[in-house]
N, C-alpha and C positions, 0 to 999 in steps of 0.2 A: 645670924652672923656668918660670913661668906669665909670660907677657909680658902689664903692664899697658899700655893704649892707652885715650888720652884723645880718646873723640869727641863731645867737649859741644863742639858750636857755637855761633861766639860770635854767628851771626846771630837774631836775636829773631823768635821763633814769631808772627804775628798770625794770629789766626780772621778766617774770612769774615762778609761785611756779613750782618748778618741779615736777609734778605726781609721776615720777618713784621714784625720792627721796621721796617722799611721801606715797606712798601705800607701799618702802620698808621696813619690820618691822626691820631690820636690823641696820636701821642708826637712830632708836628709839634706841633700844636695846645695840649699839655702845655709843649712849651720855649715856645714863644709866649706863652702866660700866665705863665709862671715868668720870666722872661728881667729883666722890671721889678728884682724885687727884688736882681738885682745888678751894677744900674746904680751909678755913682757918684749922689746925690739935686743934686749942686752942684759949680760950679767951684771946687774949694779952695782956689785961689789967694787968691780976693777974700774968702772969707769966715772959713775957718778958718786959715790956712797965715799966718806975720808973716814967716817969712824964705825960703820956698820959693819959685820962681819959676819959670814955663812952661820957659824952656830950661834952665833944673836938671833938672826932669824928661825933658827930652827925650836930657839928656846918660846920665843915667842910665839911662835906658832903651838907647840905641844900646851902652852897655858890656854891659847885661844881654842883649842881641840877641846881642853876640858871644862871649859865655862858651855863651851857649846853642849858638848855629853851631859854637864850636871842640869842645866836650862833644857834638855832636850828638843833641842831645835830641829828644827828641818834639814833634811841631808844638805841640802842646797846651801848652808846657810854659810858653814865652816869654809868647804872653797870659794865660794865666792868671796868671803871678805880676805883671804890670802888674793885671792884675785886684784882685789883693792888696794891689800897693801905693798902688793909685787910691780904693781902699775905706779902704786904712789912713789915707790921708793926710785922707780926708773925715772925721773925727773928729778925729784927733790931730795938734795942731802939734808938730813938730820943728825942731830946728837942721837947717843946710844942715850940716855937719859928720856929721849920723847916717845923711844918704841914702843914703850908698851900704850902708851895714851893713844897711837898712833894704831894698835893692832885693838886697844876697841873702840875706836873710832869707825875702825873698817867692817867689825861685827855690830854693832851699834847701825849702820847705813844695810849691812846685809840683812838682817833681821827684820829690820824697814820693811825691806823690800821682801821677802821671803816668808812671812809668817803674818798670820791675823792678831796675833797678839806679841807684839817683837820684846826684844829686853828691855828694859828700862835702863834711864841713864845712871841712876843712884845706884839698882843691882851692880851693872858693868864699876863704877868707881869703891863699890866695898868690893869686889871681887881683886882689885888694885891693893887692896887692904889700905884704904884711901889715901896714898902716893900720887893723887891726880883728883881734883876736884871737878862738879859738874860742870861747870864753867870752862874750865880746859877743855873739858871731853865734847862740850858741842862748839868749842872756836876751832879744835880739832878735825869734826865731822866738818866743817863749813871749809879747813882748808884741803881738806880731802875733795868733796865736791867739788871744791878750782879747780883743783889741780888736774881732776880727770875729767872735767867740761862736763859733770852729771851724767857722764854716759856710766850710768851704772846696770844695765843690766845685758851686762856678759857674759857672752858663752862660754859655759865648763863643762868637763866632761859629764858630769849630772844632765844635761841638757841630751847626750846619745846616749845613754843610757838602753831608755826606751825603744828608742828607733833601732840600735844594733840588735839588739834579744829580739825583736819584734821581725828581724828577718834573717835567725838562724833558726837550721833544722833543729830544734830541743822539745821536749816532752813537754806541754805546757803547766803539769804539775810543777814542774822546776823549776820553771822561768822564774816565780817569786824568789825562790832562794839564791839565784843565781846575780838576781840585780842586788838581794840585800847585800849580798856580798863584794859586789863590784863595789856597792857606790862607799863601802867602809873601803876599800882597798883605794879609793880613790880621793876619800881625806887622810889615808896615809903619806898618797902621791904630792897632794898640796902640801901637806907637812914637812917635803922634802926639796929641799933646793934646786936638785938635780932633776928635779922635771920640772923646773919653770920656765923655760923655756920651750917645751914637748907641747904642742900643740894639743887642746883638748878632745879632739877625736881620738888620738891616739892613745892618750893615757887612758879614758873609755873605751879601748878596741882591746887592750893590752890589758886592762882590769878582767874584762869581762876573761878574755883568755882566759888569765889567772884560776877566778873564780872559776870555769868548767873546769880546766884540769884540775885542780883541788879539789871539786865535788865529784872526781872520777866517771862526769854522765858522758854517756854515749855521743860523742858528738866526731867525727871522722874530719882531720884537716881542719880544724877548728881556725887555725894560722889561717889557712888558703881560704877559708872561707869568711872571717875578718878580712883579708885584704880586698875582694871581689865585693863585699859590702861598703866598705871603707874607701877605694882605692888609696889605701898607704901602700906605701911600698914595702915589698915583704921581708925583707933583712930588717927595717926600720922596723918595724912591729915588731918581728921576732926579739930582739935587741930591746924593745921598750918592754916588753912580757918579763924575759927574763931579767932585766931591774928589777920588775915590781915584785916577781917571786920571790928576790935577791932580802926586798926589801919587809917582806910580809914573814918569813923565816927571821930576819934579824929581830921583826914585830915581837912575834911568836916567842923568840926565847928570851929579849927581854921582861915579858911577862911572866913565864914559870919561874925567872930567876927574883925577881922579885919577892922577897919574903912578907914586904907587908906594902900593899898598894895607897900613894899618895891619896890625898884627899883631894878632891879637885879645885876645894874650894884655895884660893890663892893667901894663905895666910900673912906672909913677908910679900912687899914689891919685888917683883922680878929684878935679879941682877943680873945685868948683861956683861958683868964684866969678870964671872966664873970659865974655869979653864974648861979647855970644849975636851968632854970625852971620846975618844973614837970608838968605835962599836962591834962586836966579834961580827965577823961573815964565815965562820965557817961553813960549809957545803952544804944542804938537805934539800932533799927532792920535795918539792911544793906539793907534791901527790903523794905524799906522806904526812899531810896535815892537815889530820878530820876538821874539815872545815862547819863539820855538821853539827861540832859542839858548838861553834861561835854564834849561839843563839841571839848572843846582844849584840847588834851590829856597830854597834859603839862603844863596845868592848878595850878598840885596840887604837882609840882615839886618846885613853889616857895614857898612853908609852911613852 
């Protein structure tokens, strides 16, 4: 009698960075022209949007942060579908009542697209604590694809990642640490209204910043040496940096103050219609925050 053994792992195979891709300046140079056309073109709020409102979005977004952290998806997966749903919302006005069917609709098509084994639809509809049934959630996916002509695979700053780190002077022990760090500082950035608009090289020029000064490496003009990689312009970067520091410190001490951390799983349907809290910014030097404990890089996804 033949004994069957099952040795599919369940760990996921990734290939190595590609060199040629990588030393060619070209397919830097290629997402830097391409990168415009999938900006959001306007604040939606003010112009298309009657009942949608900045901390609606942002509510939304922090449930979509944590479906994605509790599924552990691919970095890629969380901004991209902010991607989706910042593109969707710049056309199409909606009720505050469709957002959330509407925000996994846009993780539901990113996960598609982004992973060998994506979310399911039934996961995503209990995660609603079933406030939207499957049938919504793929008439939803299907008005989502209208809406954006299927051009669904947009550049985000996940996409420079690679190519910035891959042409700064850094130790190459630290490069890992340096992108895990970027590409979490960089689903905070999508989390946040105020860089929908920032063009994704930047928010990825200005992440990576970040994370070196934070991890205190040796890195001289770190600015001046993003911009000559980048060509952004150097006040513009400097100005998107300190956001994101701005914004990684407000991270940071809403977590310590936190006495007991939500569950991620979504027990009540989102209401969009709770008063929006404002948030402390008091001052702290970015380079004051061991960045070396944030071993989960999707740690600061649940905020």
């Amino acid at each position: 009698m033949e004994r069957l053994v099952c040795m599919e792992s369940s760990r996921v195979n990734r290939a190595f960075e590609d060199p040629v891709l990588l030393n060619d300046k070209r397919v830097l140079q290629n997402l830097l022209s391409a990168e415009d056309k999938y900006v959001p073109p306007a604040c939606y709020f003010n112009c298309v949007q009657t009942d949608i409102r900045p901390f609606m979005r942002k509510m939304v977004s922090e449930w979509m942060a944590e479906v994605c952290t509790e599924q552990s998806t691919e970095e890629e997966v969380f901004p991209l579908a902010m991607n989706y749903l910042d593109r969707f919302l710049c056309v199409q006005n909606i009720h505050r009542t469709r957002l959330q069917c509407l925000g996994a609709a846009c993780m539901f098509l990113a996960s598609k697209l982004k992973e060998n084994y994506h979310i399911s639809a039934e996961q995503l509809v209990l995660y609603t604590d079933n406030s939207i049934s499957v049938s919504e959630l793929r008439e939803m996916e299907s008005t989502v694809l209208h809406v954006l002509k299927w051009d669904l695979s947009a550049i985000t700053p996940n996409d420079f990642v690679a190519h910035i780190v891959h042409r700064l002077p850094l130790d190459p022990a630290s490069v890992p640490n340096v992108k895990k760090h970027a590409q979490t500082f960089i689903a905070l950035c999508a989390a946040d209204c105020k860089f929908m608009l920032y063009p994704p090289s930047m928010i990825a020029a200005g992440c990576i910043g970040a994370s070196i000064r934070g991890l205190a490496l040796p890195c001289d003009s770190i600015t001046d040496t993003l911009h000559q990689v980048t060509g952004i312009e150097l006040e513009c970067l400097r100005a998107c940096q300190e956001s994101i520091e701005q914004i990684i410190r407000t991270s940071l001490r809403q977590l310590v103050n936190q006495s007991q951390p939500e569950s991620a799983t979504m027990e009540t349907p989102l209401k969009t219609n709770q008063p929006f809290m404002e948030q402390s910014t008091t001052p702290t030097d970015v380079r004051d925050i061991n960045l070396m404990a944030m071993d989960d890089e999707n740690s600061l996804l649940s905020v």
